[in-house]
Each structure stands twice: as C-alpha cells, then as structure tokens.
C-alpha positions as CSV (number, residue, x, y, z in Angstrom):
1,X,4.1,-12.1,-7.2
2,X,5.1,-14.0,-4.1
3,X,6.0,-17.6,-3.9
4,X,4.4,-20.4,-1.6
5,X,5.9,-20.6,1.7
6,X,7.1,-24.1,3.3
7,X,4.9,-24.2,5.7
8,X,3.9,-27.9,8.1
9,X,-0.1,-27.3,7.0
10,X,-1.2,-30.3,9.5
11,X,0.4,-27.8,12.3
12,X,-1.2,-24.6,11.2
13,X,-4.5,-26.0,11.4
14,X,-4.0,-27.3,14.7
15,X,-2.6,-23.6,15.5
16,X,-5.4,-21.8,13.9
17,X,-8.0,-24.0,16.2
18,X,-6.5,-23.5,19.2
19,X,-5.6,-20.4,19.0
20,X,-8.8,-18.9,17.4
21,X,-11.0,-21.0,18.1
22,X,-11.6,-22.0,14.1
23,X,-11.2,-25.3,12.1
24,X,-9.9,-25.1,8.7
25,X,-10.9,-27.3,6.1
26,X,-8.9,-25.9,3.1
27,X,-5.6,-23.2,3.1
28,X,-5.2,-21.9,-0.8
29,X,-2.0,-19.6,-1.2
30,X,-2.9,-16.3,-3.2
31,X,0.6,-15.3,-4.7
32,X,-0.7,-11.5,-5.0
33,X,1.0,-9.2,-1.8
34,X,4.5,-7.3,-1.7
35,X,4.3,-7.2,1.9
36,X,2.9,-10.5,3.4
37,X,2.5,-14.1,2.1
38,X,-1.8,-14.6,2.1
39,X,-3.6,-17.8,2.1
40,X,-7.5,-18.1,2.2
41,X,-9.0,-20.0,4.9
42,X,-12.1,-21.8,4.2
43,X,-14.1,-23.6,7.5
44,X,-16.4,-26.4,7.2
45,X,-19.1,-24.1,7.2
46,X,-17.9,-22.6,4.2
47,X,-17.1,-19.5,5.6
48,X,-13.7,-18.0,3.9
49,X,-11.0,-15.7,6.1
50,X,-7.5,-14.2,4.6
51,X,-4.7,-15.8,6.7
52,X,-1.5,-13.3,6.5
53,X,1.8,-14.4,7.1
54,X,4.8,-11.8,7.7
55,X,8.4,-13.1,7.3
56,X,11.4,-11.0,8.0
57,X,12.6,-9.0,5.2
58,X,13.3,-5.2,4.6
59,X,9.9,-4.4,4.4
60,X,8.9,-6.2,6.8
61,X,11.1,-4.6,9.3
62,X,10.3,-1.5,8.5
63,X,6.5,-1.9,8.8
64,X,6.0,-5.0,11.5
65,X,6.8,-1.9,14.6
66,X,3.7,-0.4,13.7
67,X,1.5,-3.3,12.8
68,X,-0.6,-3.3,15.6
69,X,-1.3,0.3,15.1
70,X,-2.5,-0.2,11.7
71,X,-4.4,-3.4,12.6
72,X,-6.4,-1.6,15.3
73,X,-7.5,1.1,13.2
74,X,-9.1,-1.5,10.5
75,X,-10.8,-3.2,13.7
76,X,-12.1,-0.1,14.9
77,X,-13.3,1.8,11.5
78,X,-15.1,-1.9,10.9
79,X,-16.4,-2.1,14.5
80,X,-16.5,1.3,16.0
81,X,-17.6,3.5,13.7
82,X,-19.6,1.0,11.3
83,X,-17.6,0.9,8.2
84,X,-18.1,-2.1,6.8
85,X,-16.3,-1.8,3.3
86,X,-13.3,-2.4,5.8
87,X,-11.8,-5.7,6.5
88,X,-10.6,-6.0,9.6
89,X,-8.5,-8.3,11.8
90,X,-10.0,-11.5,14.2
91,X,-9.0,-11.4,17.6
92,X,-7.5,-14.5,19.2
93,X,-8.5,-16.1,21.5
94,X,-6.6,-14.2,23.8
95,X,-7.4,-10.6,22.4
96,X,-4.3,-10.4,20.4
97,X,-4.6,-9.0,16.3
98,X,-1.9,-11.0,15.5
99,X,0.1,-14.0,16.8
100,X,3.2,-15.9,15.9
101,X,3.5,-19.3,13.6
102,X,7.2,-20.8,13.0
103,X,8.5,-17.2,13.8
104,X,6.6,-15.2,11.5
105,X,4.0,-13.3,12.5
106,X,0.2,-14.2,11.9
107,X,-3.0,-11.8,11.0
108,X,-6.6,-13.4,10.3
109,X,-8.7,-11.0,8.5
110,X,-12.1,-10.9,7.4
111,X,-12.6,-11.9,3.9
112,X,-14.7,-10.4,1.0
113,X,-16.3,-12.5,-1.9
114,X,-15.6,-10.8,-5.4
115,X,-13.0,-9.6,-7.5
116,X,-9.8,-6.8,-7.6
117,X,-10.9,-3.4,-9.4
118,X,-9.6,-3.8,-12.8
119,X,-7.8,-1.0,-14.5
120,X,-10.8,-0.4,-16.7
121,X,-12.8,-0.3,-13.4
122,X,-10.8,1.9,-11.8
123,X,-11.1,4.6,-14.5
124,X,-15.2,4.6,-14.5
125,X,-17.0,7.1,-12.8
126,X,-18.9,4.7,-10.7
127,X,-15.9,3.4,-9.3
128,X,-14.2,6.4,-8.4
129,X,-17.6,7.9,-7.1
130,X,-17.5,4.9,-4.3
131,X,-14.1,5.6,-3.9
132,X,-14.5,9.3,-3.0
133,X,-17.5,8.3,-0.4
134,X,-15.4,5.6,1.2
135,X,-12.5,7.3,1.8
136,X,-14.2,10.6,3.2
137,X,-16.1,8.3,5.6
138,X,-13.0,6.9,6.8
139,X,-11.3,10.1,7.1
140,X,-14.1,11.5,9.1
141,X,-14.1,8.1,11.2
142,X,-10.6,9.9,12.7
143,X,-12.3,12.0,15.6
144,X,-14.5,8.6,16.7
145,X,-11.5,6.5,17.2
146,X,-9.1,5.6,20.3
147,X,-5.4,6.4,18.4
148,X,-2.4,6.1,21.2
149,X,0.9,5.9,19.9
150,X,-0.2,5.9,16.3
151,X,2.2,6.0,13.6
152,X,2.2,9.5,11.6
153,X,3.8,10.3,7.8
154,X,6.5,13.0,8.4
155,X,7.7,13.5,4.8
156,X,11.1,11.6,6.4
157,X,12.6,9.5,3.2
158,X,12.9,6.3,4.7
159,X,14.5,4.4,1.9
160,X,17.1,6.8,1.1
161,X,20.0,5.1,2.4
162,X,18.9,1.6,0.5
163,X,18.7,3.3,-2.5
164,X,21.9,4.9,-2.4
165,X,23.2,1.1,-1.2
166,X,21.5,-0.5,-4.0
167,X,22.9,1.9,-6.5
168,X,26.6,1.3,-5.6
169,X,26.3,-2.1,-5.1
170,X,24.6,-2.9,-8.8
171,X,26.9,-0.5,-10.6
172,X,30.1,-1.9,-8.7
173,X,31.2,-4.8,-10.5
174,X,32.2,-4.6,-13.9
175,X,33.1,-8.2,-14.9
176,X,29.7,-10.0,-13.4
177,X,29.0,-13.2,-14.9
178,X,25.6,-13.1,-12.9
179,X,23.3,-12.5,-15.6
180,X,20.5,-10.6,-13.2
181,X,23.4,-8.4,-12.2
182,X,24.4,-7.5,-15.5
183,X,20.6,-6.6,-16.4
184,X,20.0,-4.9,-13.6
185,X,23.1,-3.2,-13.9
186,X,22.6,-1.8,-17.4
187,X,18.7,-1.1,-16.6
188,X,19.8,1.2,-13.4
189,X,22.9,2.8,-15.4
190,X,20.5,3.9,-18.6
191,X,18.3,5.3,-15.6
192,X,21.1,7.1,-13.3
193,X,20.4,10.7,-14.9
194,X,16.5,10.2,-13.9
195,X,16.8,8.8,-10.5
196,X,19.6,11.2,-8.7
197,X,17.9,14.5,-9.9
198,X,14.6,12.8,-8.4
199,X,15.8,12.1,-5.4
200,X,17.2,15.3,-5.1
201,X,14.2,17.0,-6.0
202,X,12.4,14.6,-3.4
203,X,15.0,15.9,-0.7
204,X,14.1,19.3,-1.3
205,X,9.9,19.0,-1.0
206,X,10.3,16.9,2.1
207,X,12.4,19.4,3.5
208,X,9.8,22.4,2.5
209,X,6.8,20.0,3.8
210,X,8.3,19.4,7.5
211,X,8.4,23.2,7.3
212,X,4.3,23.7,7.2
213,X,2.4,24.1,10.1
214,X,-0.7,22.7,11.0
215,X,-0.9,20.2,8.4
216,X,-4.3,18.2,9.6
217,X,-3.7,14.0,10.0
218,X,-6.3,11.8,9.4
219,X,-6.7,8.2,9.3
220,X,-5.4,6.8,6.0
221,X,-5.3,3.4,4.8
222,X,-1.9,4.9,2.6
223,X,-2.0,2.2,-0.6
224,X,-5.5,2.4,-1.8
225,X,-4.6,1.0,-5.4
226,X,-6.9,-0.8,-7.2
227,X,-4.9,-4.0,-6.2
228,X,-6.0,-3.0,-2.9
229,X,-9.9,-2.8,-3.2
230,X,-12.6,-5.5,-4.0
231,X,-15.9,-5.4,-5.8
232,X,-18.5,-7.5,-4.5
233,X,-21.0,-9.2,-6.0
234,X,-23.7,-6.2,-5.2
235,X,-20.8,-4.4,-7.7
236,X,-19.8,-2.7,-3.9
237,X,-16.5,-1.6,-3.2
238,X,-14.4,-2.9,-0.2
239,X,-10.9,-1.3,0.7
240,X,-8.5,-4.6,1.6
241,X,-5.2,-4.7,3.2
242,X,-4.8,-2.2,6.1
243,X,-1.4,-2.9,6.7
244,X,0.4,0.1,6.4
245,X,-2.8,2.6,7.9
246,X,-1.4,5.5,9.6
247,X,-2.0,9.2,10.5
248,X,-1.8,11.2,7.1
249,X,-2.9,14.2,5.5
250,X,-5.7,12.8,3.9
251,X,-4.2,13.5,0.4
252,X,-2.2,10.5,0.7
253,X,-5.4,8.3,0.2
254,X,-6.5,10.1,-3.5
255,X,-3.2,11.4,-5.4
256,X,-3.3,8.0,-6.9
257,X,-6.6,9.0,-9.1
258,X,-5.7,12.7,-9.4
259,X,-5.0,11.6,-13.4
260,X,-7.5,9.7,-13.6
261,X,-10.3,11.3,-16.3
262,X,-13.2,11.3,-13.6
263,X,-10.9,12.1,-10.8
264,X,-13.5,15.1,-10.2
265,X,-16.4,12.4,-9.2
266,X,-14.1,11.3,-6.6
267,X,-13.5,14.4,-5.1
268,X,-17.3,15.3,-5.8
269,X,-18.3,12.4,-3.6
270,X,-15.5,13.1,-0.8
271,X,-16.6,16.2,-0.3
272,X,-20.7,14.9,0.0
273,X,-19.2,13.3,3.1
274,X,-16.5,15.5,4.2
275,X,-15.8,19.2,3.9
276,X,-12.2,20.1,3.6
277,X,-11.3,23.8,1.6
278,X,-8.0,23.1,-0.1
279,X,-5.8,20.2,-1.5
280,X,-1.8,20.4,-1.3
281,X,-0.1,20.3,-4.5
282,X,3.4,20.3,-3.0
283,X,1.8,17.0,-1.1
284,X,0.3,15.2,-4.1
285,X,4.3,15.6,-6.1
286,X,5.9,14.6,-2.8
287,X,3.5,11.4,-3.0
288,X,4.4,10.6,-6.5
289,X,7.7,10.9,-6.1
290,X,8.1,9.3,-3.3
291,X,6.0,6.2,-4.5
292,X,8.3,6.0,-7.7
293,X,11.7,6.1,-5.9
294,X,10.0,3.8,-3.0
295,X,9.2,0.9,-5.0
296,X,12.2,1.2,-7.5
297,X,14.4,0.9,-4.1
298,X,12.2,-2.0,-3.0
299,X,12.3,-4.3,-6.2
300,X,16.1,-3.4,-6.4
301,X,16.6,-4.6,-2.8
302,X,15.4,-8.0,-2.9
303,X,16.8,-8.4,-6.2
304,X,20.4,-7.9,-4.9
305,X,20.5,-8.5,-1.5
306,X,17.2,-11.2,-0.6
307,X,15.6,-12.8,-3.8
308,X,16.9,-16.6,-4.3
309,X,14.2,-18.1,-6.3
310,X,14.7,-17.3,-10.1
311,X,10.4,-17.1,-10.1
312,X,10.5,-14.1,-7.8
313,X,13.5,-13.0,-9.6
314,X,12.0,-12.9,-13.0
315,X,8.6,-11.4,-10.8
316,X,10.4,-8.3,-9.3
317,X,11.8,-7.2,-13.2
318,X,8.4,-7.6,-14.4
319,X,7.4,-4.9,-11.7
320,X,10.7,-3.3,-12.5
321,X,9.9,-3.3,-16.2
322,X,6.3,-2.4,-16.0
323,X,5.9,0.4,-13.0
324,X,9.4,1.9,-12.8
325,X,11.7,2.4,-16.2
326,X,8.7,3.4,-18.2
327,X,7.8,6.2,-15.6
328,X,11.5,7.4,-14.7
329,X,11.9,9.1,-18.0
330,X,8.5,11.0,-17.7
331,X,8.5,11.6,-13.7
332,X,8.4,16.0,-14.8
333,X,5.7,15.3,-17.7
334,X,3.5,13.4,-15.0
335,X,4.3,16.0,-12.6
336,X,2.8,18.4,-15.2
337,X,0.0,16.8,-15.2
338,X,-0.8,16.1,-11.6
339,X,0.1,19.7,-10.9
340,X,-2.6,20.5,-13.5
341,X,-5.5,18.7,-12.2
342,X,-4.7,19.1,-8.9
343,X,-5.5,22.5,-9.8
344,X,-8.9,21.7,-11.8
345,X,-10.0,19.4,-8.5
346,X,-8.9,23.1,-6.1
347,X,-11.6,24.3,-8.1
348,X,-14.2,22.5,-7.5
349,X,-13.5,22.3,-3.8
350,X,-13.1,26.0,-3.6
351,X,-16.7,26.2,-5.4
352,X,-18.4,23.5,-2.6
353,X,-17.0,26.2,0.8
C-alpha cells in the first residue's frame, strides 16, 4: 500500500491543462500500486482518468527503460485492434505517452467505473471464462501490431543479485537495536533453507528454458492478477495497468489461474479465440518460482535499503506475511500441484487440435 506523495496540487493542475489539454476539478490518491503512485482525475464534466506517477526506486529503474514500449502496446490493442477491455494511455498534447512532473515521470490512462475482481470472483467460472477470451484476443492482437524494439522475457533472473544483497545485509548484524531489522532478520533466517534451494532450482529451469528453440512470443500484459482487472457495472471484465506488457510466451498471462478449480473454462474460452497445441510445464514452474523469489526480493529491498515511513514499513511485512512466508515452506507441494493441472489443462488442449 503506497503512501500520498507531496505533491504542489495547484501546479499539477495547471500542468495537466497545458500539457493535455484537460482541466481537473478533483485529484483523489488511490494507495493500491507497487510500482507507481495513482491518483484519479475527475474533470468538470465528470469524466474520471487514472493519473500515474513513477518515482525513482528499484523497481522503477528496472521497468521505466521499457515504459514506452509497454505503453504503446495498451494504446494500440485499445486503438488498433479494438480491444476495449484495455485501458490505455492519453497522448499529450505533443504525442508523448508520458511526460515529466517535479522529476517523476507522468502517465494519464483511461479509467474504468467498477470494482477490483475479488478473490471469490476470481475463482467463479464466469470470471475466468472472460478471462480466457480476453487474453486469447490479446494474444492474437500480436500479428496486428507495430512492435520495434519491444521488450522480450528471456528467463534472465533479474533480481538475483538484490536478493543475494538483501540476504547478507539482514543477516549481518547481530546486535541491531532496529526493531524491523531484528524481525526481518529472524523472519528471512527461519526461511534460509527454503529460499537458497529455490533459487537454485530457479537457476537451473532458466538455464534449461534459454536452451528451447522456437519458443513463440506474444503480447502479454505479464501481472494479470485479480488486483489487476476491473468489473464493470455490465459485470464486464477490463484488464488495468499495462505497465510491465512485454513479448512473452503467452503462458506468462494464465499460470496464475492454473490452480484455480475452473482453471479449465479459462483455457476452454482461450482456445474459442486462439488455437495453440501445447502448454509448457517447465514455463508455468519457472513462473511461479520466479514470482515468489521476485516479490520476496522486492518487499525485502525497500524494507532495508528505501522504506522511511513506518506506514509502508508495517505495509511491505503485511505483504511479506501474507504472500511470501506462508508459501516458502510449500513452494514443491504447489509445484505438485501446478505440475498436475497443467497436465489436466494439456488435455483438454490436445483434445481441441
């Protein structure tokens, strides 16, 4: 959960109307986001935008290089090929997807009335029915779009070395009197015999994927989390925050439902919109894996080395406490189990060719 940035408001309206040409009656900060700080925009017409700022930070830097690429694939799925459970960026004045505010950079996106998928939600059959449908439009958008110097997932682990940095540096001290230290200190040393043999065994299927040949990209949005997608008032799904967008094999969009219960409606509907005749196991592991040790590195980070505010300290150990310890301990049982319906959903796929 992020806190408010201090922002002169009186100056960002006056920067929003001249540089896009819209007048801002209200700015409401949305704490939700890991990556950028969001307010919501609403005009004197009542019409209601997403306003993104993106502050230097880790993250930041290692996404803000490839921002533009990921904006203009959420302009053009929206605009080119008709999608319109896509938000998508404005364009300045100027043409630009993003411009700069007090040194940060600064999106405008589209915004959609309703309300972030549940967890319930995200479980039903309905949901993940859309879901399927959505995506497999998107990834058949790839052929339609204009992608020069586009980003592409190469299995690299690019938070190794901040892991490792993180690891020595909270299990360093031994007479802290910093009590966040100490706690994260005695949360990561209960977890040590969990997260080296995982990142070991990471090391190893990134090393086997680079090996594969002829591994087809497509366009992925890469987070589609139910934190990610919105349900209209029409009860309509709408896939938010395209960020991170990239060239991917298009398994990077769905291993988040594989457990799920009616995981096979998703891939049911996918495959009403786009024909594909296999699914990667080896991929969907590498995903999970990488996801856990990814956002255990990231919460750790900012913890140690950027977090000042004791709110967004307290904030990064609830996602610590709720998305990381409980899964470390379980990361072969849950492999188990992806490894086992990824197998049921091969069926099915296998049956459609």
């Amino acid at each position: 959960m992020k806190q408010e940035l201090s922002l002169n408001m009186d100056k960002l309206r006056e920067f929003i109307k001249l540089e896009y040409g819209i007048e801002t009656k209200k700015l409401t900060f949305v704490p939700e986001g890991e990556f950028a700080y969001s307010y919501i925009l609403q005009t004197d017409k009542s019409h209601r935008f997403l306003v993104k700022f993106y502050e230097k930070s880790r993250l930041t830097k290692t996404k803000i290089t490839t921002l533009d690429f990921s904006l203009d694939i959420a302009y053009q799925l929206n605009q080119t090929a008709n999608i319109d459970q896509v938000t998508y960026p404005i364009k300045s004045r100027k043409g630009d997807f993003r411009t700069k505010f007090e040194d940060m950079d600064l999106v405008i996106w589209t915004f959609v009335e309703g309300k972030i998928v549940n967890e319930v939600q995200s479980r039903s059959e309905d949901f993940l029915t859309q879901l399927g449908e959505l995506l497999g439009k998107i990834h058949t958008a790839t052929d339609l779009m204009k992608l020069e110097g586009g980003q592409e997932f190469n299995f690299d682990l690019d938070f190794r070395k901040e892991l490792l940095i993180c690891i020595k540096e909270a299990t360093a001290c031994t007479d802290s009197k910093d009590k966040n230290y100490n706690k994260l200190q005695k949360l990561i040393k209960s977890n040590m015999n969990y997260i080296l043999p995982s990142l070991v065994y990471l090391e190893e299927l990134s090393e086997k994927l680079k090996k594969e040949k002829n591994l087809e990209l497509v366009i992925c949005h890469t987070d589609s989390i139910r934190h990610n997608i919105i349900i209209d008032n029409n009860e309509k799904i709408h896939l938010i925050d395209w960020d991170g967008a990239m060239l991917a094999p298009f398994e990077k969009d769905i291993w988040f439902y594989i457990n799920e219960k009616n995981s096979i409606e998703l891939i049911t509907s996918y495959l009403d919109v786009r024909k594909i005749n296999t699914l990667n196991e080896d991929i969907i592991i590498f995903l999970f894996y990488y996801r856990t040790l990814e956002d255990l590195t990231d919460w750790i980070y900012r913890i140690i080395f950027e977090e000042t505010s004791k709110k967004q300290i307290k904030s990064d150990f609830k996602g610590l406490e709720e998305d990381i310890w409980p899964v470390l301990p379980n990361m072969k049982k849950i492999e188990q189990s992806l490894r086992k319906n990824t197998q049921k959903l091969l069926k099915k796929i296998k049956e459609s060719i």
